[in-house]
C-alpha positions in Angstrom: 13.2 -61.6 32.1 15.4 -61.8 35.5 19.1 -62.6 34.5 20.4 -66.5 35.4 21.1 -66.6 38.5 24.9 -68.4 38.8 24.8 -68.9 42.4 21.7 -71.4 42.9 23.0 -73.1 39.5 26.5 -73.8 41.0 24.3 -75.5 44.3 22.7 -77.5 41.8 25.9 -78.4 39.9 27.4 -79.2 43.3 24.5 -82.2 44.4 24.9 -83.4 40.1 29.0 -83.8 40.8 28.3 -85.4 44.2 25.6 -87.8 42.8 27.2 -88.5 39.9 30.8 -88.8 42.0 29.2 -91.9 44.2 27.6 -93.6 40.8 31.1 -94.0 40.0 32.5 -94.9 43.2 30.1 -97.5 43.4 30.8 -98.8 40.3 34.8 -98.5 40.2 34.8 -100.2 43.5 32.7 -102.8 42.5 29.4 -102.6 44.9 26.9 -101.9 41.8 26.8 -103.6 38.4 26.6 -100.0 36.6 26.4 -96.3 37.3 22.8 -95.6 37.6 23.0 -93.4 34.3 19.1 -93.7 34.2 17.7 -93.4 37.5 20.9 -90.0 37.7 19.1 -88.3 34.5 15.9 -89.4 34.1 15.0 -89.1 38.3 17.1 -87.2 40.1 18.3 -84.5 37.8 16.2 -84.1 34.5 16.9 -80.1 34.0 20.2 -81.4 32.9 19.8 -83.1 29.7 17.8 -79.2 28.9 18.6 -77.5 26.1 16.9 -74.4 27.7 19.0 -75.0 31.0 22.5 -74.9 29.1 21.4 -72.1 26.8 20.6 -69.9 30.1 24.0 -70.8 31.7 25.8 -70.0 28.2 24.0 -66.2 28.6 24.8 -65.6 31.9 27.5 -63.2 33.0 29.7 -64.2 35.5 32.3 -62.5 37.8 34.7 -64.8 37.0 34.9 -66.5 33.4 36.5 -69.3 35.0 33.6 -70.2 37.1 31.3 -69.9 34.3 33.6 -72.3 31.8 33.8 -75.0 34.7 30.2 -74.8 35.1 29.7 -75.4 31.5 32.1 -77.8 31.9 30.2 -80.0 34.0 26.7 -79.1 32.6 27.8 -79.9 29.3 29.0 -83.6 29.9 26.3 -84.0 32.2 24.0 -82.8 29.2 25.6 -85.3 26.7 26.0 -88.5 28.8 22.0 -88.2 29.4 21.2 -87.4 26.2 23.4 -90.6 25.0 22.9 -92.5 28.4 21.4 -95.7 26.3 24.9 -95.8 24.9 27.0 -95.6 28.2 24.5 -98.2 30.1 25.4 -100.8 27.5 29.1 -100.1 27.7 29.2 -100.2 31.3 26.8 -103.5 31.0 30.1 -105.0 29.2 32.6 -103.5 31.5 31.2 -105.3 34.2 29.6 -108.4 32.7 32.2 -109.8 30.3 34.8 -112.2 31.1 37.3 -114.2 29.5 38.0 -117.3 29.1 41.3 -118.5 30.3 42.5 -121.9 31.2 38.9 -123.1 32.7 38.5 -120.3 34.4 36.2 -117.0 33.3 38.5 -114.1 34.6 35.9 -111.1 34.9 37.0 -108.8 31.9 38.2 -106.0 33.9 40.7 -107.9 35.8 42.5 -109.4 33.1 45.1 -106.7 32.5 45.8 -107.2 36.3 46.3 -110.8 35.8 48.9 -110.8 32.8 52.0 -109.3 34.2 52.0 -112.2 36.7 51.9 -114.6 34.2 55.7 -115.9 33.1 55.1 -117.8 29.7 54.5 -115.8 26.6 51.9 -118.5 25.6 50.0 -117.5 28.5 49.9 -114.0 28.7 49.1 -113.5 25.2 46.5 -116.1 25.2 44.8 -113.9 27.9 45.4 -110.7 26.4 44.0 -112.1 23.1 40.8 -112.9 25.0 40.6 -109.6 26.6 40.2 -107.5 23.2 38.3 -110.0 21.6 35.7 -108.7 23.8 37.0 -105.2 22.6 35.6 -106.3 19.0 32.9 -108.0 19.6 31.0 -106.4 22.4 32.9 -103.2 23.2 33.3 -101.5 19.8 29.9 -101.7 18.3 28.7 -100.0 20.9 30.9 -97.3 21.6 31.4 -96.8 17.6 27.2 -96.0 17.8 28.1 -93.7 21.0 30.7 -91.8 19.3 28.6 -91.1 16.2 25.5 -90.0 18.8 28.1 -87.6 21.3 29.4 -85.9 17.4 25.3 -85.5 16.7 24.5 -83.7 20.2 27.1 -81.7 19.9 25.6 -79.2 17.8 22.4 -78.8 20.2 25.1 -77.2 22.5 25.8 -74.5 19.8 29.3 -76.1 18.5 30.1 -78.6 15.8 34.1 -79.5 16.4 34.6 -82.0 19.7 37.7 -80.7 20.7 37.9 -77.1 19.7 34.3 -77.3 22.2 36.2 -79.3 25.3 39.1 -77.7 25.3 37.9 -73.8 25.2 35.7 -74.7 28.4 39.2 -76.8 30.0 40.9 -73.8 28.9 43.7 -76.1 26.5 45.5 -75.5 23.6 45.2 -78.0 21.2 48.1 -76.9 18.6 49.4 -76.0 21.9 49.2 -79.6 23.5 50.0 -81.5 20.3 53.6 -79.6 19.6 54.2 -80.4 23.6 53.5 -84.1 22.5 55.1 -84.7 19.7 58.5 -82.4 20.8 58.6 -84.6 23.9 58.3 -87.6 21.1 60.7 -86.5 19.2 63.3 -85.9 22.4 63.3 -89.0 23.4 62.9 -91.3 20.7 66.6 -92.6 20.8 67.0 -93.2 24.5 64.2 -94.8 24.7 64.7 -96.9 21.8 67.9 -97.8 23.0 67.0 -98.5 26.5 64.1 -101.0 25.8 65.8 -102.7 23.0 69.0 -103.4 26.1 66.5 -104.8 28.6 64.1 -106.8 26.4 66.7 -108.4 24.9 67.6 -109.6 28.6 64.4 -110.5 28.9 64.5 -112.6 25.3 61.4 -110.2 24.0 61.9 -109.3 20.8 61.4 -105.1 20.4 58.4 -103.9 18.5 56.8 -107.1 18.4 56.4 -107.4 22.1 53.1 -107.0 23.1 51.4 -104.8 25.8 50.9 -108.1 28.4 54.8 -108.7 27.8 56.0 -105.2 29.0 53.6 -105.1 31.3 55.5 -108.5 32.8 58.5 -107.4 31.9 57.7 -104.2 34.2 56.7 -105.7 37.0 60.5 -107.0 37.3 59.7 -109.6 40.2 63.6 -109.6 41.3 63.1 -106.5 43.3 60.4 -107.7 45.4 62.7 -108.5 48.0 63.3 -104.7 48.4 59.2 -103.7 47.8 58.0 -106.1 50.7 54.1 -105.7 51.2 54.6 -105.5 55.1 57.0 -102.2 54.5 54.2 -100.6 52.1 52.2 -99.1 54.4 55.0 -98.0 57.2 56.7 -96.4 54.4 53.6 -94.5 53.6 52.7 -93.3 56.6 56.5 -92.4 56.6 56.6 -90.3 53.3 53.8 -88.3 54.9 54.7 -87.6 58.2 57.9 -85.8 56.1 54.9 -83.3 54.8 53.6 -83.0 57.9 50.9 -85.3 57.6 49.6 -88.0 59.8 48.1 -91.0 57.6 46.7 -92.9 60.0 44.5 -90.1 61.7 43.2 -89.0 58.4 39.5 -89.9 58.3 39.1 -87.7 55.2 40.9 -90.5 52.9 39.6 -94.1 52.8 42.0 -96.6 50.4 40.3 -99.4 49.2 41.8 -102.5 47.0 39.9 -103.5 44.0 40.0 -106.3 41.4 40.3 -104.0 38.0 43.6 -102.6 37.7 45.2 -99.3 38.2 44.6 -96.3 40.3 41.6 -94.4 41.2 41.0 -91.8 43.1 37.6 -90.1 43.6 36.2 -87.7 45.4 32.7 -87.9 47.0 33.0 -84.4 49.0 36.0 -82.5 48.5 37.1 -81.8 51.0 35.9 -84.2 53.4 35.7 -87.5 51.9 38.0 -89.2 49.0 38.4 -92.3 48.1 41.5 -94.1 46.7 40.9 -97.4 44.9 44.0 -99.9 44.1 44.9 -103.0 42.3 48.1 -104.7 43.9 50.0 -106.5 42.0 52.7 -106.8 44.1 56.7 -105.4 44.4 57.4 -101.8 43.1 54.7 -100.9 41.4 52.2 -101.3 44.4 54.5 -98.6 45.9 54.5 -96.4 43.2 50.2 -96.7 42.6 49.8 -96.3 46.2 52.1 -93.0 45.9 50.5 -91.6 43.6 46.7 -92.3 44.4 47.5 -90.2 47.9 49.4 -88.1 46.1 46.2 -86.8 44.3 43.8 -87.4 47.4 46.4 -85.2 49.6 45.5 -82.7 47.3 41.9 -82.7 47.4 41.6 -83.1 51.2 43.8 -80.3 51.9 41.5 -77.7 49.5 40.0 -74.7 51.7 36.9 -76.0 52.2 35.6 -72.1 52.2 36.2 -72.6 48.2 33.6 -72.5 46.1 32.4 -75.6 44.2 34.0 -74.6 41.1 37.3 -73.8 42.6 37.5 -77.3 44.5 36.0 -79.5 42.3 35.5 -78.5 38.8 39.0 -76.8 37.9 42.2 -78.1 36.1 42.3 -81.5 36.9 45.9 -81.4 35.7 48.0 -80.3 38.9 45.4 -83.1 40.9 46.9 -85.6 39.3 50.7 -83.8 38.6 50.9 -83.8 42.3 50.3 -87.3 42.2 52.7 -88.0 40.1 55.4 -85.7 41.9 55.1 -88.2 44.7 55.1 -91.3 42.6 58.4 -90.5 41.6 60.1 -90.6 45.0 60.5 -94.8 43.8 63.0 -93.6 41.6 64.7 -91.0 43.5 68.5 -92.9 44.5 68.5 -90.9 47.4 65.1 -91.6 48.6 65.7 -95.3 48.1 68.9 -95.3 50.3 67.3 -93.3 53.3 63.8 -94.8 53.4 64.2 -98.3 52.0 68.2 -98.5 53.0 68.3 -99.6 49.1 71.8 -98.1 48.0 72.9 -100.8 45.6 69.6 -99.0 43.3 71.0 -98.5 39.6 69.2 -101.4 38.0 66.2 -100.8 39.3 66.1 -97.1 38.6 66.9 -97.8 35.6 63.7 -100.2 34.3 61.5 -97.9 36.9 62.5 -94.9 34.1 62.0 -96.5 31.8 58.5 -98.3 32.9 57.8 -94.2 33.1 59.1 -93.4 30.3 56.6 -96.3 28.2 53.9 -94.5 30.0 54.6 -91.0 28.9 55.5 -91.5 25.2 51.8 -94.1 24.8 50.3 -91.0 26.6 52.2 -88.8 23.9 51.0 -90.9 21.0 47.1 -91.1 22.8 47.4 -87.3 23.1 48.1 -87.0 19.1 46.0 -89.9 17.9 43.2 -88.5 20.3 43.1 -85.0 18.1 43.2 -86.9 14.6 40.3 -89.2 16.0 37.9 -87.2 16.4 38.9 -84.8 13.3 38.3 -87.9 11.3 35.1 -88.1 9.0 32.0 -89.7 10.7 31.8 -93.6 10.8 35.5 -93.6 9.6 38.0 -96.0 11.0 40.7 -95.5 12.9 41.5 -98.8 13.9 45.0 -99.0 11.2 46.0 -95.5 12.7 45.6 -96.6 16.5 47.4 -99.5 15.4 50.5 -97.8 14.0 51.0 -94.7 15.7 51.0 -96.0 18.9 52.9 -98.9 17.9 55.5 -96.8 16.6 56.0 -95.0 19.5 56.5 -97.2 22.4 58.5 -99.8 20.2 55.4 -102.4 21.7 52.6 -104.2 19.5 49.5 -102.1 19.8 46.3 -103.3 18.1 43.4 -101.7 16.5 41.2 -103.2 19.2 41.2 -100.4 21.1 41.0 -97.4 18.9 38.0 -96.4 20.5 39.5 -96.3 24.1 39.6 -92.9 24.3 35.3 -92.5 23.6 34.8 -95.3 26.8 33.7 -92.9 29.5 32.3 -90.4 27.3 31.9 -86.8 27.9 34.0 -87.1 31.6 37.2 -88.3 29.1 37.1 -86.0 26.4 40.4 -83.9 27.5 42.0 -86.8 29.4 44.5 -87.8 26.9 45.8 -84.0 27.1 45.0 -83.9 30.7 47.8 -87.1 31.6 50.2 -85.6 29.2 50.1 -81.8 30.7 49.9 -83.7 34.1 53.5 -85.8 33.6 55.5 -82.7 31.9 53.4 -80.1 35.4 54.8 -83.0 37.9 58.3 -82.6 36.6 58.3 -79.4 36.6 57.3 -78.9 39.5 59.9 -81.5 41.0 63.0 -79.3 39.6 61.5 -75.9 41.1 61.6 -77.8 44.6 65.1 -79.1 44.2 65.8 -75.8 43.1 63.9 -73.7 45.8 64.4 -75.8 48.6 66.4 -79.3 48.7 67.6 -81.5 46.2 65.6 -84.1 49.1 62.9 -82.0 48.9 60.7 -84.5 50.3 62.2 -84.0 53.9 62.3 -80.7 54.2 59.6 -78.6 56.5 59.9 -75.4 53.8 59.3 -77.4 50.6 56.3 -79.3 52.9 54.6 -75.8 53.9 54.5 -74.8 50.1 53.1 -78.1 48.9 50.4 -77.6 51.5 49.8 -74.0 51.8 50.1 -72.4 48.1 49.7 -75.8 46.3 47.3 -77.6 47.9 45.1 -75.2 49.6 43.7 -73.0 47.2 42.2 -76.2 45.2 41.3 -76.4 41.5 41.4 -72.4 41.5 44.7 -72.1 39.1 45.2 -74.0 36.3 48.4 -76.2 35.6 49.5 -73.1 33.8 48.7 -70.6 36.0 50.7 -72.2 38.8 53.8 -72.9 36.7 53.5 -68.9 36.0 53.7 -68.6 39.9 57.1 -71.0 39.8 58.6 -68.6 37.2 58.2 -70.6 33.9 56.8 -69.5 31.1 54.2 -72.6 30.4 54.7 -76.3 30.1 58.4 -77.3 29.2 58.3 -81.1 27.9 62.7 -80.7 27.8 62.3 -80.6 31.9 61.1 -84.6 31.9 63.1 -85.7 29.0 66.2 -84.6 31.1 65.1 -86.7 33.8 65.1 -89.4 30.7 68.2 -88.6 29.2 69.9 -88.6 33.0 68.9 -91.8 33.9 69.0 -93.9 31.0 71.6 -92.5 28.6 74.2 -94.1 30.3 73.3 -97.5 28.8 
């Protein structure tokens, strides 16, 4: 019998990423009611819910193991969203059908988060976040409790029986390794942080761990800067932040940024490294800054790969440093120096001060997700998590969490089985990363033609080839180093 042949495989995987890549588009962006999950597997590419075709892949032997574990990668969730595709249809049928209820209106479901942090009275946003994960109980988490059970019974078809240990040998992660990052960067900043939110919601009049996530999420917004984070500047002071790296915004047909009603920041590519697409939710002030940041921050990435890469090494890599560079850029809102010479904002302190801290929310939920994430699918079969979710995560950000969601985590199936890790690796890669360029180039790194020429050249270009660790190796460091971002922390907020 001829040996598999990797080469024609990797074609094959190429057209599944692209096909699968606009099914999402479409859907994220809002011009299809679902991602075509049946016509994808049952149509276009029915070798890939194959036992046969992942068993060849698994015996092939490959030149590079990395190519053949992000091959496997791709053919395994691939293989596991088909085989459980009735499951996925019905939860995107809910993502994009349900609505809520508010105040004579029906608010499509997705858009509610976006809605509450412009809502003043705590009546109000909590009526509407109430709504929003009633649907979590009553449509949501039936069905993604019946998906969860049918992902943990198809993974044994693909020769493994723990969900985890199976994802993160072909994402190449750690998991002891990721958890201690978690919980030391937990552990680091729990005073600060405590101590930081308690000051400013009590200014506020919110009452610290019983706030819930639609009140931090006003409370972030923090509309008394708006006069600084005017909508007209946004898109000067983009085009601005790139032309410091050398890059012309405006003339860059590869990148198309799109504004969406669900909320957050998307950015996905349809063919790397010719056409990405960056999807936002404005909601106004800082924070559209800081989205629109880091969406091009990741898209920059993607657009300046070598497009002489193979599949594998632009596409199906560490998706950590895509979204670490990102966040490098993201925080340039609360660089003090940045602030003075691109916004003329000098009088900044206050600001910086809740935009850390906003950050520092993020990070320590993505901590707890990252930990919960590992005990959830550890769990016995059927068992629920809901009390856990509940505490742990309410614990750690000092907000109201509730049991809703405990499921969050199983929404996009296979394509999300690392992310929890992924964001966390992602944050603690970006800071690094922003200390070795103040180091090796400028503490206002972001002006300088050197620090713009590494970015490009030995960051950007050479794709998803090296791995978040990998690159960091390059730096100097010896692996992810959570005490790196809690300094930023500590710097910025201890003073309070």
């Amino acid at each position: 019998m001829p040996a598999f042949a990797l080469d024609p495989f990797e074609q094959q995987a190429e057209a599944f990423v692209r096909a699968r890549a606009w099914r999402e588009y479409s859907f994220q962006a809002g011009r299809r009611p679902g991602r075509g999950l049946v016509s994808l597997y049952d149509e276009d590419f029915p070798d890939f819910t194959s036992r046969d075709l992942w068993a060849d892949l698994q015996a092939a032997t490959p030149e590079d193991p990395r190519q053949h574990r992000a091959l496997s990668a791709v053919l395994a969730a691939g293989y596991l969203e088909g085989r459980t595709r009735q499951f996925a249809v019905q939860a995107t049928r809910v993502q994009a059908s349900a609505s809520v209820s508010f105040e004579d209106q029906d608010i499509p479901w997705r858009s509610a988060p976006g809605r509450w942090p412009l809502l003043a009275e705590v009546s109000r946003r909590h009526e509407l976040e109430e709504g929003w994960r009633a649907v979590w109980r009553s449509d949501l988490h039936p069905v993604l409790a019946k998906w969860q059970e049918a992902l943990r019974a198809e993974l044994p078809t693909l020769g493994a029986d723990d969900w985890l240990q199976f994802w993160s040998r072909l994402g190449g992660i750690d998991p002891p390794g990721t958890r201690r990052l978690a919980e030391r960067l937990l552990e680091e900043t729990a005073d600060v942080y405590g101590h930081a939110l308690g000051v400013y919601l009590n200014q506020l009049e919110l009452p610290i761990d019983d706030a819930w996530t639609s009140d931090v999420d006003w409370a972030f917004r923090a509309f008394r800067f708006d006069g600084v984070f005017l909508e007209r500047l946004r898109m000067p002071l983009l085009i601005r932040v790139f032309r410091d790296l050398g890059i012309e915004l405006e003339e860059q047909t590869e990148i198309q940024l799109e504004y969406v009603p669900t909320p957050g920041v998307f950015c996905l590519p349809l063919d790397i490294p010719r056409e990405v697409h960056v999807l936002l939710h404005l909601i106004g002030g800082w924070l559209d800054v800081a989205a629109s940041l880091k969406g091009l921050g990741m898209a920059e990435h993607l657009v300046h790969s070598d497009p002489s890469l193979r599949v594998w090494e632009r596409w199906l890599g560490d998706e950590t440093p895509t979204i670490g560079y990102g966040l490098l850029l993201e925080g340039l809102v609360r660089d003090k120096t940045w602030l003075a010479s691109r916004l003329e904002y000098t009088a900044s302190d206050d600001f910086r001060v809740i935009a850390h801290l906003a950050w520092m929310y993020r990070v320590r939920r993505c901590s707890a997700a990252a930990v919960y994430h590992q005990r959830l699918w550890e769990a016995e079969p059927g068992a629920s998590m809901a009390a856990d979710f509940e505490e742990s995560l309410s614990t750690t950000t000092r907000v109201r969490h509730f049991g809703d969601e405990f499921l969050e985590v199983v929404l996009d199936g296979p394509w999300s089985a690392l992310h929890p890790w992924t964001s966390l690796r992602a944050e603690i890669f970006a800071a690094q990363l922003r200390a070795y360029l103040q180091r090796e180039f400028d503490e206002e790194w972001w002006r300088s033609n050197r620090a713009a020429r590494f970015i490009k050249d030995e960051l950007w270009r050479p794709g998803r080839r090296y791995s978040a660790d990998e690159l960091l190796g390059f730096m100097g460091y010896e692996g992810l180093d959570p005490s790196v971002l809690s300094a930023e922390f500590e710097e910025a907020l201890r003073p309070l």
